[in-house]
Each structure stands twice: as structure tokens, then as C-alpha cells.
C-alpha positions in Angstrom: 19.3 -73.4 -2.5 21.4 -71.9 0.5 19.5 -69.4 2.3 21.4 -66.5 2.3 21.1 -67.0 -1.9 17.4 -67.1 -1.3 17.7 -63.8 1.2 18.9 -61.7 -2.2 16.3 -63.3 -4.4 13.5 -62.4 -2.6 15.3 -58.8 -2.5 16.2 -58.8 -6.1 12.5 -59.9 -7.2 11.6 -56.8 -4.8 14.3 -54.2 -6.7 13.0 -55.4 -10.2 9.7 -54.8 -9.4 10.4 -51.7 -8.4 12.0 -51.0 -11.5 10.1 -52.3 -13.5 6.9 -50.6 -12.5 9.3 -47.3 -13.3 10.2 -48.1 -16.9 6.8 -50.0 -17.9 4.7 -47.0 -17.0 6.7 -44.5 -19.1 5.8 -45.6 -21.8 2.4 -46.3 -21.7 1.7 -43.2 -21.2 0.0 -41.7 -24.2 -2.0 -44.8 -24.4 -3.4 -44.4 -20.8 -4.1 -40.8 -21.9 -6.3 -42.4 -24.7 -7.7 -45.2 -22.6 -9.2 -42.9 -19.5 -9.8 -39.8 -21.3 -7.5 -37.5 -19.7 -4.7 -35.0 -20.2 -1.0 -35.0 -20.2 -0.7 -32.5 -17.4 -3.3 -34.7 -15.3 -1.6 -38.7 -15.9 2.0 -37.5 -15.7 1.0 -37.5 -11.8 1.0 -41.3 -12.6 5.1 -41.0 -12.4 5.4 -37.6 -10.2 2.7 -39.1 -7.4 4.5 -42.5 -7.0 8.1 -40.5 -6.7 7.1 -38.2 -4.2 5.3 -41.2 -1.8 8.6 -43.0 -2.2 10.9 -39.9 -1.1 9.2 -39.0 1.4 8.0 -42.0 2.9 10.9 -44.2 2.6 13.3 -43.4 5.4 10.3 -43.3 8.2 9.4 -47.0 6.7 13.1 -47.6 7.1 12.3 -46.8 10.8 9.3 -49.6 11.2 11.7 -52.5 9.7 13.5 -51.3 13.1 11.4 -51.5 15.4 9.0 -53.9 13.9 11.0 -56.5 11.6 12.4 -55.6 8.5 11.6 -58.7 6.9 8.2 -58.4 8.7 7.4 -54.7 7.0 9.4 -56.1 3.7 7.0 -58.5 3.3 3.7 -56.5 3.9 5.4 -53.5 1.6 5.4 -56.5 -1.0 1.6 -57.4 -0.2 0.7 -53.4 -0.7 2.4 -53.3 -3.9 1.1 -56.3 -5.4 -2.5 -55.3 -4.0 -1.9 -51.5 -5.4 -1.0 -52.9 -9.0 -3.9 -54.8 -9.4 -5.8 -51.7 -8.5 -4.0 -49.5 -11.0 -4.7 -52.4 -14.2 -8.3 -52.4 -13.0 -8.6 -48.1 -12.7 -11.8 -46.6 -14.3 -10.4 -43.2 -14.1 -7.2 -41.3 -13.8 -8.0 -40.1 -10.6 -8.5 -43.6 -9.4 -5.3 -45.0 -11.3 -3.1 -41.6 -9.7 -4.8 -42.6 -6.1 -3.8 -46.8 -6.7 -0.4 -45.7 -8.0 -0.3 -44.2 -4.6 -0.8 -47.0 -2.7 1.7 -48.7 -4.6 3.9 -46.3 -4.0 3.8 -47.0 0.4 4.7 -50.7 -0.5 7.3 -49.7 -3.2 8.6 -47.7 0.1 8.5 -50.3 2.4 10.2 -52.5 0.2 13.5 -50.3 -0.5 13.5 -48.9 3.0 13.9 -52.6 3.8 15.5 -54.7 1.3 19.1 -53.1 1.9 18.8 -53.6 5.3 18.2 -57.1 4.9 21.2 -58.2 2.7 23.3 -56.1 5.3 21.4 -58.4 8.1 22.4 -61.6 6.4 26.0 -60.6 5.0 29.0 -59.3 6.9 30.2 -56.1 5.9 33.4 -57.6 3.8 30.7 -59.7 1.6 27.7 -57.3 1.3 29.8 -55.7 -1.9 28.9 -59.0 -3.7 25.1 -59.2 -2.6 24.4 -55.6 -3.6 25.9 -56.7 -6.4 23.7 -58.8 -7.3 20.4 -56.7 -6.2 21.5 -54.4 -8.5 20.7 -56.9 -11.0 17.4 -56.7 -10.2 17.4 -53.0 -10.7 18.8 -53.6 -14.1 17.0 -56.4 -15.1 13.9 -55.3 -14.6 14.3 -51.3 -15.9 15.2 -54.0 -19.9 12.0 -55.5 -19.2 10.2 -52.7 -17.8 11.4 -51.0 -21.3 10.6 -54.5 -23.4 7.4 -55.4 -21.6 6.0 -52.1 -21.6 6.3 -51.7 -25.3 5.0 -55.2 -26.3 2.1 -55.5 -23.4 0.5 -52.0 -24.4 0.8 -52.3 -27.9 -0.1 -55.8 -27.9 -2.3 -56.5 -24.8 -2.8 -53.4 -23.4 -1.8 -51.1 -20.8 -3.8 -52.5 -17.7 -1.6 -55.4 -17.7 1.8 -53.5 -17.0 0.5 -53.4 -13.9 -1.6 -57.2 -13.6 2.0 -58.2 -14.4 3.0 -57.6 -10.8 0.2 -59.6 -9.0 2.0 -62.9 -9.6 5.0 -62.5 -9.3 3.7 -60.3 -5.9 1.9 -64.0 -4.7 5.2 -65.7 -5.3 7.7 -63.3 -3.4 5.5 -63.1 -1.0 4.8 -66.6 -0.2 9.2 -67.3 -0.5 9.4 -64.0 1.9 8.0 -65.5 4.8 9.2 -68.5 4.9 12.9 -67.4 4.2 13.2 -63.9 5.5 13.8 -63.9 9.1 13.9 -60.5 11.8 16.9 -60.3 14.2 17.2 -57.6 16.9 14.4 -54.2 16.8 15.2 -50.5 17.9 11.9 -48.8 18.5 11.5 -45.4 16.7 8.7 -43.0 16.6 8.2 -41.7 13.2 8.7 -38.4 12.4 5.2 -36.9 11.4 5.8 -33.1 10.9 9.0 -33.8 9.0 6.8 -36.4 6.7 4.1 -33.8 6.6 7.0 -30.8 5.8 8.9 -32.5 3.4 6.1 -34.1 1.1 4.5 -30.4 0.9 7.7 -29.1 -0.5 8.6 -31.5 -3.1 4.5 -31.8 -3.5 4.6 -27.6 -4.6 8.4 -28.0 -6.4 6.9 -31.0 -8.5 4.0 -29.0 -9.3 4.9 -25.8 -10.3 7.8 -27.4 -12.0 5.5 -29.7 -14.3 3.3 -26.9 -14.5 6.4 -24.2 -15.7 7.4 -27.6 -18.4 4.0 -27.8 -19.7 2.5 -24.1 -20.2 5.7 -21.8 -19.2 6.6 -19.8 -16.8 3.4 -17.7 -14.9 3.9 -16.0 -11.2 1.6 -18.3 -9.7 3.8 -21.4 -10.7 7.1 -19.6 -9.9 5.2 -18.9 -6.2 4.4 -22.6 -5.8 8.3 -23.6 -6.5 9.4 -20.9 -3.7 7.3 -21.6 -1.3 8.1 -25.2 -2.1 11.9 -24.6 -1.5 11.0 -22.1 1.5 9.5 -24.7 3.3 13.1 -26.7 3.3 13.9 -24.3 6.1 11.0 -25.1 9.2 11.9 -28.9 7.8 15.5 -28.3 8.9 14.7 -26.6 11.9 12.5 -29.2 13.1 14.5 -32.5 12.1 17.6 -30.6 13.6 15.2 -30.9 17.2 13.1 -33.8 17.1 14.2 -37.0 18.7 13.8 -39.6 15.6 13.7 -37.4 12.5 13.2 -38.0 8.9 16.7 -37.2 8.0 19.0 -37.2 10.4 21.8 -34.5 9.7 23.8 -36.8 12.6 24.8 -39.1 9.7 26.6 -36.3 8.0 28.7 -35.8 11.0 30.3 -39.4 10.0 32.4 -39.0 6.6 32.2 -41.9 4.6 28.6 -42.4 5.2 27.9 -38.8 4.6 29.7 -38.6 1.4 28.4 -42.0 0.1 24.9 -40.6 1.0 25.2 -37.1 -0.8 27.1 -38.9 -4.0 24.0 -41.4 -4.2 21.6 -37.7 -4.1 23.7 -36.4 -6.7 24.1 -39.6 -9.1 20.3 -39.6 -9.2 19.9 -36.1 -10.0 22.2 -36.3 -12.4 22.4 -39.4 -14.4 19.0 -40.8 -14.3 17.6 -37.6 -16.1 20.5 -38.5 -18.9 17.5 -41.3 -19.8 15.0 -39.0 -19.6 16.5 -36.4 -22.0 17.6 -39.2 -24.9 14.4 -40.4 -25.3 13.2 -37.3 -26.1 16.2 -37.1 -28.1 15.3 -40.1 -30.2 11.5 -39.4 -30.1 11.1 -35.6 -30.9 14.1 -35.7 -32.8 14.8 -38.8 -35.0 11.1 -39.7 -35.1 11.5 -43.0 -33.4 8.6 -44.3 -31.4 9.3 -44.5 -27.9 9.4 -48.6 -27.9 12.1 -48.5 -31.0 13.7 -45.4 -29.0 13.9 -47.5 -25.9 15.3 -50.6 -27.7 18.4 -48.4 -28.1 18.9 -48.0 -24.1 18.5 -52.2 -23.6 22.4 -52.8 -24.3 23.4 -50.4 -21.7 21.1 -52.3 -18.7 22.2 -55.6 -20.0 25.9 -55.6 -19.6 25.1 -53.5 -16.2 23.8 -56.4 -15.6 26.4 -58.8 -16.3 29.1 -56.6 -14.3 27.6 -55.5 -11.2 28.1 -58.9 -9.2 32.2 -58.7 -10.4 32.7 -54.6 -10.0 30.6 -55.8 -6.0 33.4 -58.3 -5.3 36.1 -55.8 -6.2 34.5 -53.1 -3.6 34.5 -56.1 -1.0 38.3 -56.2 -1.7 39.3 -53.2 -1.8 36.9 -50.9 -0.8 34.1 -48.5 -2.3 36.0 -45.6 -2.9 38.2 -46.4 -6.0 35.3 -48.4 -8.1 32.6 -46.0 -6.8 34.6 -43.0 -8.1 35.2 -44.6 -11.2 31.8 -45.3 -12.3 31.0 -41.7 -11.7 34.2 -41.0 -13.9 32.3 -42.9 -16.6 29.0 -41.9 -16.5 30.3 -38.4 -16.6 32.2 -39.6 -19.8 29.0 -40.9 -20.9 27.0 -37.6 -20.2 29.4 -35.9 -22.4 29.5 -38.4 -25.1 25.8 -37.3 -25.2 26.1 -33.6 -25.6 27.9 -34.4 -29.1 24.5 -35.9 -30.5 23.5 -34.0 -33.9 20.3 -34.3 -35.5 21.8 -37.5 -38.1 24.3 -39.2 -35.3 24.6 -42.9 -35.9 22.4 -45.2 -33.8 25.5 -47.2 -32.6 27.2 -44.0 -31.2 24.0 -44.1 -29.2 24.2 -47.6 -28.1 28.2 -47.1 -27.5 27.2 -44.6 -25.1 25.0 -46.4 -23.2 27.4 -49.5 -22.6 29.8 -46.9 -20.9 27.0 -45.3 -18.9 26.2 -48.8 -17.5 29.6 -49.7 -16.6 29.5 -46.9 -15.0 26.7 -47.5 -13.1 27.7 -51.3 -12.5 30.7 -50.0 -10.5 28.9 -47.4 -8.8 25.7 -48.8 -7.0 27.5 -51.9 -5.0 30.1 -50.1 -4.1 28.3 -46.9 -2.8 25.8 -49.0 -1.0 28.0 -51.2 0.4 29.8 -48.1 1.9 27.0 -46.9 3.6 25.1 -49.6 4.9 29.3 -50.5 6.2 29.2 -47.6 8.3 25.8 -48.1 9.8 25.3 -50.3 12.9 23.1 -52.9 12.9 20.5 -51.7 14.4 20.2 -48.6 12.3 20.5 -50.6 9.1 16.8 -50.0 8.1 16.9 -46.2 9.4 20.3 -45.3 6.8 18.8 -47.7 4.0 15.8 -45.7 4.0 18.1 -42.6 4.0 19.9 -43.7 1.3 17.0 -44.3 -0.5 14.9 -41.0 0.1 18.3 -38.9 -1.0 17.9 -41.2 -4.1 14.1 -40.7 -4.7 14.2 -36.9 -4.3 17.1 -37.0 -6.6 14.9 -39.1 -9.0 12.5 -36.0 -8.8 14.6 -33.1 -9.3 16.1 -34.9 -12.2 12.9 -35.1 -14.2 11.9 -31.9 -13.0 15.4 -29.9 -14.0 15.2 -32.3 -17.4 11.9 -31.1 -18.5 12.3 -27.5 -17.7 15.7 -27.0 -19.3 14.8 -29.0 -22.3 12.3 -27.1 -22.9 13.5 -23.6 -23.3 14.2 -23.9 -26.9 11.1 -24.4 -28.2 6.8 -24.1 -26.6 7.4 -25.9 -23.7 3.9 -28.0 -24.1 5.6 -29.4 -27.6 8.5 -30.3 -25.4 6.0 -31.9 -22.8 4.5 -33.6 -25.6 8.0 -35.6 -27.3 8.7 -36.3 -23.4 5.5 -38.6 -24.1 5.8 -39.3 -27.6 3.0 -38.1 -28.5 4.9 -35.6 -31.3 8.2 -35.4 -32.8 9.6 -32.2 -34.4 11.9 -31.8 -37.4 14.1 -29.2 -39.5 14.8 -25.5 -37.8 12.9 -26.5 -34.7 14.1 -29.9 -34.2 17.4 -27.9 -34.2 16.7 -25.5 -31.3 15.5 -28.1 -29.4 18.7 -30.2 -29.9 20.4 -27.3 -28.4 18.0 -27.3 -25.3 18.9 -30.7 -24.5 22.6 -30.5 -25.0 22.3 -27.6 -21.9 20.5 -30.3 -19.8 23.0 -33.1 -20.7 25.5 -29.9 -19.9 23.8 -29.4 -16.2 23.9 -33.4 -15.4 27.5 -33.2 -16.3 28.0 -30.8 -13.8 26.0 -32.2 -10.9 28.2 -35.5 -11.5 31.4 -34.2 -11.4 30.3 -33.0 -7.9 29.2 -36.3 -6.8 32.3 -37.8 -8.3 34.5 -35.3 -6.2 32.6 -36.0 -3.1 32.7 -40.0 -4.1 36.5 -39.4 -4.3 37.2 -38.1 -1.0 34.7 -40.1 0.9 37.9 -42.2 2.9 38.1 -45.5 3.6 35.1 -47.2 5.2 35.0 -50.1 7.3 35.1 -53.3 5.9 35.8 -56.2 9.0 33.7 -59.3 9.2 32.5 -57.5 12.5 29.6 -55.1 12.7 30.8 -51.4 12.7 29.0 -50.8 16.4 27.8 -46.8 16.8 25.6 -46.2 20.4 22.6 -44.7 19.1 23.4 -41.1 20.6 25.5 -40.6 17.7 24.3 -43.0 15.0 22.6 -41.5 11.7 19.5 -42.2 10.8 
């Protein structure tokens, strides 16, 4: 097999991973509950813990893979993940599984902070459309089986093997990794501790008082952890505007392509990937179905994603990201809306219509956008803008669950809303009603945030796209 070829399966096995430990754990869920004796409000910091390391963590990792190798700190993000799953299968509490889920969380980081910046170290920018197409794959791939698997291996294994899963295939990569994966040229950075420690207290107080507002309402106490969450959003600007290697790097906004790719890959998250969120609850608190049967009905979409992503990455390679980019926002929003016309008896294959226009969508989107950005980086920044790129993404992961279960929720108790999130309930007649009308307002919100991305998508400009490297002194490169 040709190197480079091996170079984006050792990434792609990475980006599966990644999503499948997303998926997988979703739906175990109420069965981990069960298994470890614990509480909704206490093992939904499975999910929020392993976001929050990610977003925060991810660009600073980035910075490592620069000065230190990014195949190097791909590799050992690999070994942490692999070593951090087999310590969430073996957990004996769910303090113990929250705390491994950490740890998996730093190599999950290390590994997307990384992998970008690899394909854009073995591809030239007009040809790194086509390998992002085909990472994003991986991303597909793996949320089907992270949907499949989880349903099968906790109803008919059980749930500590959603995460033994990883541990082999972890060995594998691992062992490919370094003896393919090779470093080129490193930029020492210093890592940015007081924005780490700034930002991951913010989202740390948003994400709680937000899952706290979901579960038992609104109280003063959890609408005084939110502010001072968001409050703290202004010392972190102040000091990333002043320190010499910061966290995010508002330089890379100064550059237009790069900055509108970034903010459109912020608001895609925020908006579309809380679209999943809010139909299974759909399906599950509404049309009864469990979550693995309710999940079943997402599969089509990921598959022909699947399919198209390596074809819509040529056609960015082409003709740039702007057009196809654009476009897949343009269908996702279609998508979005498609959902708010859901009634309490749609048809199942409405559903799965939808979901085949959503991932076209996102099939034309992720190359393209990535390619952009990682285009207008030079090379050694790559792993310092992938690990922006990322981070924007995470925190936009975050807010999306967090603005899906709080505006979901309005209609009816918000711990019964909490509750279908998890499938542990489903409601029906009058109040199965009233909250179908809670979720067509948060389909209604994503719709919005997208058509905002899409704008800024649309008016990025035309980004570079020569076999040579885009070259930016570091005085003024982002990131």
C-alpha cells in the first residue's frame, strides 16, 4: 500500500474512534445508570466531561504536535485513548468511569489536534480536499457503528465492552502509526496555561448550570453558575489578546478565509449536530421507539455521507471550498427545516429522507471547510489551526447539547424531558404534543445559527489552492 494511503488510514482509524466512542456511549446510557447505581444528572458527565477536555485541550495539544512531532503526540494521544477506554469498560463506579472518560478525553485531544495536521503534512494543498475526504469517512463510519454497536454490544454483551472495543483496534493503530507516520519540521510553543485554566472554568460552569436548568429548572443558583460562566469569556479574551502563544489566537481572524472557515465550522456544530440530539428524542419520547430502533432510522444518512465525501473532496480540490462548502450548509438548513414539519404520526421514511439530505450536506461541507483552513495555514502552524479548528468545533458540540436540552424542554417538566433525552421514558397524547412543539423551537434555533454559518461560508473568498505551501512568518500567522 502507498504510504501516503497508509498516512489517512491511520488518521481515519483515529477519526472513527473518535466517533465512535461519541455515538456508542449515548446510548448506553440508561444501562450504565443501572449497572453503577447512579443518577442521570451524575453519568450524563460521561458525555459533558469528555466534550469539555476535548475543547479546551485541543488547540494547546495542537501546539505540542509543533514543537514536538505531530505524528509523535498522534501516536501517544492514540496510546492514552486506548489505555483510557480500557479503564472506562473496567470502572467500578461512576466517578471512576467520569474520571477514565477523562483521560480518554486528553488522547481523544491529541488525536484531532493532530490528525488534520498530518494529512496537510503529507498532501499539497490542491490534493488535501480528497484526503479530508476520505477522513471524513472515518467520522461517518464510525458515528453508523458507534449507533449499531452500541445498541447490539449493550443489549447483548454489555456496556463495558463499548469501550473494550477500542483496545484493539488502539494496539493496531498504534503499532501502523509509528512505523508509517513520520515528523517533518517543529515550531516550539509554550502552552497557554491561564487561557486553558480560563476557558475550561467557563464552559465547566455553562455546562453545569445548563444541565442542571435541563434537568430540575431554572433556580438563581444555576442561572449564577451560567453568568459567571459567560463572564469569565472576558479576562479569557483579555489575556489571549496578550499572551505570546495563546489558546485562540484572534490573529487568525485577521486572515478572511481562514477566519470565516473557522467561525462556519463553530456554527455548523452548534447548529447541526444538536439536529441528532433533538430527533432522537423525537423518536424516543414521542413515537415510543427505543433508542437502538430510533437510531436505526439516522444510519442511512451517515452511510451515503459516507459514500460522497471522498467525490464532494475532489470537487473542493478543483474548484475550491467556497461553492461546495456553502452548499452543504444550504442543505442541512433544508434538512433542519424538513425537521420542524415532524407531527406526532409522520411517516418513518420522511425521517430517513431527511437524513440523506442532512448528510449530503454534511459530505460537501467537512472536506471542503477543512481543506480551506488547513490551505491558509503555513506549515508550521498546521497543528496550532487544526487544533483551532477543532476546539471551535468541540465548544460548538457543547453549546449544541446544552441549547437542545434547555429549549426542548420548556414545554413540559424538564426532568421528563431529561429523561426521553435518555430513553428512559416516552410520553404520549396532550403532552407528547407540547413537547413536539418545544422541539420544533429548537429545530427553529439550529435553523437560524446555520443560516449564519452558511452566510459567513458564502463570503469566505477564495483560498489558496497551489501545489506550494501558503508561507505566513509567524508574526502574523494564527494559531
Amino acid at each position: 500500500m502507498d504510504r501516503g494511503n497508509i498516512v489517512i488510514f491511520v488518521v481515519l482509524l483515529g477519526t472513527m474512534m473518535s466517533a465512535i466512542d461519541t455515538t456508542i456511549v449515548i446510548l448506553a446510557l440508561p444501562t450504565i445508570v443501572q449497572s453503577l447505581h447512579s443518577n442521570l444528572f451524575t453519568i450524563i458527565w460521561v458525555i459533558l466531561l469528555y466534550i469539555l477536555v476535548v475543547a479546551v485541550l485541543t488547540t494547546q495539544l495542537g501546539r505540542l504536535g509543533d514543537s514536538y512531532g505531530r505524528s509523535r503526540m498522534y501516536n501517544i494521544g492514540f496510546l492514552i485513548f486506548t489505555i483510557g477506554s480500557a479503564m472506562c469498560g473496567a470502572a467500578p463506579t461512576d466517578v471512576f468511569l467520569i474520571g477514565s472518560r477523562g483521560i480518554q478525553a486528553i488522547g481523544a485531544s491529541l488525536m484531532q489536534a493532530n490528525g488534520g495536521a498530518i494529512i496537510a503534512d503529507n498532501y499539497p494543498p490542491n490534493r488535501r480536499g480528497r484526503a479530508y475526504g476520505y477522513t471524513s469517512i472515518g467520522w461517518n463510519v464510525g458515528a453508523v457503528l458507534g449507533i449499531l454497536l452500541g445498541g447490539i454490544i449493550t443489549t447483548f454483551i454489555g456496556w463495558r465492552y463499548i469501550f473494550y472495543i477500542n483496545v484493539p483496534i488502539g494496539v493496531v493503530t498504534i503499532a501502523l502509526g509509528v512505523r508509517t507516520l513520520r515528523d517533518s519540521q517543529h515550531v516550539k510553543k509554550k502552552i497557554d496555561i491561564p487561557g486553558v485554566i480560563l476557558l475550561g472554568a467557563s464552559l465547566t460552569l455553562i455546562a453545569y448550570g445548563a444541565s442542571e436548568i435541563a434537568g430540575i429548572g431554572l433556580t438563581l443558583l444555576n442561572a449564577i453558575y451560567v453568568a459567571l460562566g459567560v463572564l469569565l469569556l472576558v479576562p479569557f479574551t483579555l489575556v489571549e489578546l496578550r499572551t505570546e502563544n495563546p489558546l485562540i489566537d484572534f490573529a487568525a481572524f485577521k486572515n478572511r478565509v481562514l477566519s470565516s472557515s473557522l467561525l462556519a465550522s463553530f456554527l455548523q456544530s452548534t447548529g447541526y449536530l444538536a439536529t441528532a440530539f433533538i430527533l432522537i428524542m423525537y423518536l424516543q419520547g414521542i413515537r415510543g421507539l427505543s433508542p437502538f430502533n430510533a437510531s436505526l432510522l439516522l444510519v442511512p444518512g451517515y452511510v451515503l455521507a459516507s459514500v460522497v465525501a471522498p467525490f464532494t473532496g475532489r470537487l473542493s480540490d478543483r474548484i475550491g471550498a467556497r461553492i461546495p462548502a456553502t452548499l452543504g450548509m444550504v442543505m442541512m438548513i433544508v434538512a433542519t427545516f424538513l425537521y420542524t414539519r415532524l407531527g406526532l404520526h409522520t411517516p418513518y421514511d420522511y425521517v430517513i429522507l431527511t437524513t440523506l439530505i442532512g448528510g449530503v450536506g454534511s459530505s460537501l461541507f467537512y472536506p471542503a471547510n477543512n481543506s480551506a483552513v488547513m490551505a491558509n495555514a503555513s506549515r508550521g502552524y498546521y497543528g496550532g489551526i487544526s487544533g483551532v479548528l477543532r476546539t471551535l468545533s468541540n465548544i460548538g458540540t457543547l453549546l449544541s447539547y446544552v441549547v437542545t436540552i434547555t429549549v426542548a424542554s420548556l414545554a413540559v417538566p424538564r426532568y421528563v424531558a431529561f429523561e426521553v433525552f435518555l430513553g428512559t421514558s416516552n410520553l404520549v397524547g396532550g403532552v407528547g404534543a407540547k413537547f413536539l412543539a418545544g422541539i420544533h423551537v429548537a429545530f427553529f434555533i439550529s435553523m437560524a445559527i446555520l443560516v449564519v454559518g452558511a452566510v459567513l461560508s458564502a463570503l469566505r473568498g477564495k483560498e489558496v489552492r497551489s501545489v506550494q505551501e501558503r508561507q505566513i512568518s509567524p508574526a502574523t500567522e494564527p494559531g
